[in-house]
C-alpha positions in Angstrom: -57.4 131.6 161.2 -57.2 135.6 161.3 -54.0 137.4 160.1 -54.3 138.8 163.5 -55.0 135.3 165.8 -51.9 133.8 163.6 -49.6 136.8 164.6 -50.6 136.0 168.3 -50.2 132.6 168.3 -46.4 133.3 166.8 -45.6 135.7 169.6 -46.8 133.8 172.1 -44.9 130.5 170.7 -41.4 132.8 170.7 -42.5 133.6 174.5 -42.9 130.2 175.5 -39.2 129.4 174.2 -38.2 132.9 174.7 -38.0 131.4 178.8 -35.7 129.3 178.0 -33.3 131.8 177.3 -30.0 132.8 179.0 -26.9 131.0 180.5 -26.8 128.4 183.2 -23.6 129.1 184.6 -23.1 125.3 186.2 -23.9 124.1 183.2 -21.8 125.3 180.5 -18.8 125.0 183.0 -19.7 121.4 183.5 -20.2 121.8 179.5 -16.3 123.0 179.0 -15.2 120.0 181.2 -17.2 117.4 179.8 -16.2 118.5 176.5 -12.4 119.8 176.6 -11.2 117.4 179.0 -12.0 114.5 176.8 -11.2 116.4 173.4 -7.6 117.1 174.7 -7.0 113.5 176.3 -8.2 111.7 172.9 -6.0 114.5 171.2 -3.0 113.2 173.3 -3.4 109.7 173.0 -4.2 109.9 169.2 -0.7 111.8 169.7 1.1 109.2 172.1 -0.8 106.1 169.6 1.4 106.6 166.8 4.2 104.8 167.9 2.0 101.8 168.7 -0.5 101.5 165.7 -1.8 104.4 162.7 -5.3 102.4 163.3 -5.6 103.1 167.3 -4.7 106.7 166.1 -7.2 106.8 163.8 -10.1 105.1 166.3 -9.0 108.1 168.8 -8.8 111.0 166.3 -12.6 109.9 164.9 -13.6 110.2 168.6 -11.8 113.1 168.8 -13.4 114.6 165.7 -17.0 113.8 167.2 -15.5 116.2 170.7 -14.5 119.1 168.4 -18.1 119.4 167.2 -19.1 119.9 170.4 -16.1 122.4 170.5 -18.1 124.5 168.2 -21.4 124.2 169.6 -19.7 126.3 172.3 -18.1 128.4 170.2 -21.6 128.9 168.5 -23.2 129.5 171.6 -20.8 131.8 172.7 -21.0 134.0 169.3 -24.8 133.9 170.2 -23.9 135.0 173.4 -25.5 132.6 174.9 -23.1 130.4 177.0 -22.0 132.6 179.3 -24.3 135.5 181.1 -20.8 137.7 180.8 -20.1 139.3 177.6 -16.4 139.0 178.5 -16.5 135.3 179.2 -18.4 134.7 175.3 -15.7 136.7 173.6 -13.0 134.7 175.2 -14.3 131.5 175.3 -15.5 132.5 172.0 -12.1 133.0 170.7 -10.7 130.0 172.2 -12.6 127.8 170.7 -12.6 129.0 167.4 -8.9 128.9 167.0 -9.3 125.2 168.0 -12.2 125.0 165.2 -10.8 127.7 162.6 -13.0 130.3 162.7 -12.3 133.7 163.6 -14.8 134.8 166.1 -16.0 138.2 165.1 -16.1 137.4 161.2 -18.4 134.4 162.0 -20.2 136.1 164.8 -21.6 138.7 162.4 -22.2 136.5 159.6 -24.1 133.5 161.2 -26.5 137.0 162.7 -27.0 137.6 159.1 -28.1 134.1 158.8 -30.7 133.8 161.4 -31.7 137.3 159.8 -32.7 136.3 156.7 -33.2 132.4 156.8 -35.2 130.9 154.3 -35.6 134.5 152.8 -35.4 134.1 148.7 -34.5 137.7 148.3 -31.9 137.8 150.8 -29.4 135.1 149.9 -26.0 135.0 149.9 -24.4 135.4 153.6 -23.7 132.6 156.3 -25.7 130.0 153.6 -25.0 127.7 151.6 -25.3 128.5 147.9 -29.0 127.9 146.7 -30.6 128.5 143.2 -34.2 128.6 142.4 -35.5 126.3 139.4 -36.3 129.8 137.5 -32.5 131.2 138.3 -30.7 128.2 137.0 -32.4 128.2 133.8 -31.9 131.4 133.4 -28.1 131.3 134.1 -25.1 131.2 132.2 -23.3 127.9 131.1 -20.4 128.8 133.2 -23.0 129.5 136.6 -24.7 126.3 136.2 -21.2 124.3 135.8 -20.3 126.4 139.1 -23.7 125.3 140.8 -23.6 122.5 139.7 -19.6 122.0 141.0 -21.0 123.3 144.2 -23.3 121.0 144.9 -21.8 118.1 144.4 -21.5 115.9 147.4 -17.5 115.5 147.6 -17.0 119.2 147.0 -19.7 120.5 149.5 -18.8 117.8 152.0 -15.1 117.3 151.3 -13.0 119.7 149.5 -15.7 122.5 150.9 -14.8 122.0 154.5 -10.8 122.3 153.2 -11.5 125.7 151.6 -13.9 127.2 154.0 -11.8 126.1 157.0 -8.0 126.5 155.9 -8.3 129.1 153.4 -11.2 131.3 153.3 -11.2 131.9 157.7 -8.0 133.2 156.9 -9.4 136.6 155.1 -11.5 139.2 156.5 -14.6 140.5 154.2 -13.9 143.5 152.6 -16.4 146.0 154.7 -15.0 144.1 158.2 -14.5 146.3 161.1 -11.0 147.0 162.7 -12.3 145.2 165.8 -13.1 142.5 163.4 -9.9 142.3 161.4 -7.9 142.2 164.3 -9.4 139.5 165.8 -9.2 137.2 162.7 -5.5 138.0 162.8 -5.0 137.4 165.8 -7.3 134.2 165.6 -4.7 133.3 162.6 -1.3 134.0 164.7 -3.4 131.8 167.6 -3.4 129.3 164.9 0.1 129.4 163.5 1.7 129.4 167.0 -0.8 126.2 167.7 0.2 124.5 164.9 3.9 125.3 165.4 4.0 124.1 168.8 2.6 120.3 167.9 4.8 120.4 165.0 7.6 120.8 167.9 6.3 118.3 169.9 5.9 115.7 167.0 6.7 116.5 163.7 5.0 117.3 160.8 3.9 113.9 160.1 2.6 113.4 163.5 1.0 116.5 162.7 -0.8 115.7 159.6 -1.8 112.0 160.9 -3.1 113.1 163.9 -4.8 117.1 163.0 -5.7 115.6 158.8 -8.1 113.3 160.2 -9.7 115.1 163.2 -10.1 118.5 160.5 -11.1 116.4 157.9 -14.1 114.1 159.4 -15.3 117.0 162.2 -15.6 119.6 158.9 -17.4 117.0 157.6 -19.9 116.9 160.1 -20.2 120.5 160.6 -21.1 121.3 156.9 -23.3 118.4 156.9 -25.1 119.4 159.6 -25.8 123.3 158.6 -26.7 121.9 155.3 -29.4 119.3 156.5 -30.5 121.8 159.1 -32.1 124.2 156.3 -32.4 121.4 153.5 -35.1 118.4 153.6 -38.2 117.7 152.1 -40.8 120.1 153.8 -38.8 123.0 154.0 -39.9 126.6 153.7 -38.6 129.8 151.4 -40.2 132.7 150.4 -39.8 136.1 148.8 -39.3 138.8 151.2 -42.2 140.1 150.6 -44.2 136.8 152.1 -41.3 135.7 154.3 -42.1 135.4 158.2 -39.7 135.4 161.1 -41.1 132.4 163.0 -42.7 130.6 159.9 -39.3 130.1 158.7 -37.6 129.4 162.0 -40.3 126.5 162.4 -40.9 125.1 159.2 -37.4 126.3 157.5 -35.2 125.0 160.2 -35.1 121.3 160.9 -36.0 119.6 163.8 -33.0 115.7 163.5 -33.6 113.6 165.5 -30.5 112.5 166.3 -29.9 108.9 168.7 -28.6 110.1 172.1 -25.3 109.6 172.0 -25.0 111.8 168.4 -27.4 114.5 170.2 -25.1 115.1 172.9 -22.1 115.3 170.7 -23.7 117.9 168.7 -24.8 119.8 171.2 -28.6 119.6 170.7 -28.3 120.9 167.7 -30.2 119.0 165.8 -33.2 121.4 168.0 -32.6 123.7 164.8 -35.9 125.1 165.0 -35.6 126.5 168.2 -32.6 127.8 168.1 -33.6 129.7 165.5 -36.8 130.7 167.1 -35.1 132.1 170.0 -31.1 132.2 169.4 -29.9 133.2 173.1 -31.3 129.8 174.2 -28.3 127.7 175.2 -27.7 124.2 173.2 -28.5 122.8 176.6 -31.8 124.2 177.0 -33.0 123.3 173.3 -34.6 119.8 174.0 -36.6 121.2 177.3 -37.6 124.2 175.2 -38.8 121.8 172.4 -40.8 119.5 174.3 -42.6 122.6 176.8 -43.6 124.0 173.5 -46.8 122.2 172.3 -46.6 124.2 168.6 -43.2 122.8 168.4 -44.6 118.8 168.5 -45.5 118.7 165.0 -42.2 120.6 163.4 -40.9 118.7 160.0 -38.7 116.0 161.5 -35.9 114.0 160.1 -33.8 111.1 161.1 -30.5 109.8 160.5 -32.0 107.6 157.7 -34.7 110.4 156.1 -31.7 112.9 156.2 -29.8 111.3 153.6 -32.8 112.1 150.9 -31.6 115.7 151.1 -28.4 114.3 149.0 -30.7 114.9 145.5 -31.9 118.4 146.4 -29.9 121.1 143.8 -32.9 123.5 143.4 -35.5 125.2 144.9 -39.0 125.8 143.0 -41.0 128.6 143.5 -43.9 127.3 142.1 -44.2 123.4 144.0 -42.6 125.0 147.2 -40.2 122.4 147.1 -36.2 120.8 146.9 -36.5 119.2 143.3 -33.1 117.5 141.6 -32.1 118.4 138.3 -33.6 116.2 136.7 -36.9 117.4 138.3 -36.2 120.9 137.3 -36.0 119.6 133.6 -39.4 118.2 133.6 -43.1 119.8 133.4 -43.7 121.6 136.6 -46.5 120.3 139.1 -49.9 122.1 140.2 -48.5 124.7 142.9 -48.5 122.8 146.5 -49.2 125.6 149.4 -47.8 124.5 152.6 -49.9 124.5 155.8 -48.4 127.0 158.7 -47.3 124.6 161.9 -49.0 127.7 164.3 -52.6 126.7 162.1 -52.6 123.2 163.2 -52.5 123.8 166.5 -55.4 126.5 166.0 
């Protein structure tokens, strides 16, 4: 296939899921209802369940936990501006839900645009990602960076302690070249926060609050980290240096497509669609499946399950040479004959 016939093909694939694009006003109001109403009932029995039995708090506050994922699918959406067709309505819906979340809308908003930016870009690394060395760069570092890496990447700190730091600590500081619109908002996203917490401590004490907020924080971060990180890292994923790097190659081939059962689908908010959101960001989470399945390029996307998924525990590094995850252990050993990937658009030539 032509330089030229490729290009085509790629434009007219981000047409064809370009359509999909823009709010559905019924639908992301029967969105906030089908999502907040039961969040904040399974908040308030979790709540009115601790004066029965810890272990019926803790069966609604998973529950609960699964609800506030979908929380920040809207909150995503909305930073996308995508949710709403009124700029107004993202911004405050958009701010809303990322008190209830922890993330300062703004700060996150203009990070995560970095991200789609330069996904899957070797030479861009380093904003609204998760930490990623090459095979080349990590034996070229220092003893102290590959301890840090190496710290990083460890399941129970990315998954665990990560979602703690990220959530509680570092939301709470605005990046050093932040506007004023920006700062603002993540203190008043922080005061939000502070008065939030306050009032439930009120209501029922701090170790109602703990019980109650510790495990709904804890397994919902949980989920959330796990899901960016398995959206960018399984087996037949795609980087490249910038000067190689393509837009839609990398939204295709460097964005998963998990296939989630139904149930966990709709509690995620379609996200698992990963490839076309990033193909076309201002499609709503609620358009990604129709967008995926009208797109005939789109059929034969990398895919991973629930099961498959769990492989990308032993990825650490990237290698330029094999085009693939590899563990340490891998990285140690002789490289293999370089592997060049096929392009998902050539398949379908």
């Amino acid at each position: 296939m032509t330089t030229s016939t490729n290009t085509q093909k790629q434009a007219t694939l981000r047409k064809q899921v370009g359509q999909f694009s823009g709010a559905d006003s019924k639908k992301s109001i029967m969105q906030l209802l089908n999502t907040f109403i039961p969040f904040l009932g399974l908040w308030f029995l979790a709540y009115y369940s601790l004066n029965i039995s810890y272990l019926l708090t803790l069966f609604f506050a998973v529950i609960a936990a699964g609800f506030l994922v979908r929380v920040f699918i809207i909150f995503h959406d909305c930073c996308h501006q995508s949710f709403f067709k009124q700029k107004p309505l993202n911004h405050l819906f958009g701010f809303i839900t990322g008190v209830l979340t922890l993330f300062p809308y703004l700060q996150w908003q203009r990070d995560h645009s970095i991200h789609h930016a330069t996904s899957s870009n070797l030479d861009k690394r380093g904003t609204g990602d998760i930490w990623l060395l090459t095979v080349k760069e990590y034996q070229e570092a220092s003893a102290w960076t590959k301890f840090r890496y190496r710290f990083y990447r460890n399941p129970f700190v990315m998954f665990i302690l990560g979602p703690i730091f990220v959530f509680l600590f570092q939301n709470r500081f605005n990046v050093k070249n932040a506007r004023k619109k920006e700062r603002w908002n993540t203190y008043f996203t922080n005061i939000s926060i502070v008065l939030l917490a306050g009032a439930t401590y009120l209501l029922f004490g701090w170790e109602g609050l703990l019980l109650v907020q510790g495990p709904i924080f804890l397994i919902s971060g949980s989920i959330g980290v796990w899901l960016f990180y398995v959206q960018h890292t399984f087996e037949d994923s795609y980087f490249e240096a910038d000067e190689n790097w393509n837009y839609v190659q990398a939204a295709v081939e460097g964005s998963s497509f998990y296939k989630l059962p139904k149930l966990l689908q709709w509690l995620t908010g379609n996200i698992g669609y990963h490839h076309v959101h990033h193909l076309s960001p201002r499609v709503p989470n609620y358009h990604l499946e129709h967008a995926h399945e009208h797109s005939e390029p789109l059929q034969n996307v990398p895919t991973i399950t629930l099961k498959t998924s769990i492989e990308s525990m032993k990825f650490r590094l990237w290698d330029e040479e094999t085009k693939a995850f590899v563990t340490f252990k891998e990285a140690r050993q002789t490289r293999s004959t370089p592997v060049i990937k096929g392009d998902i658009l050539k398949k379908n030539a």
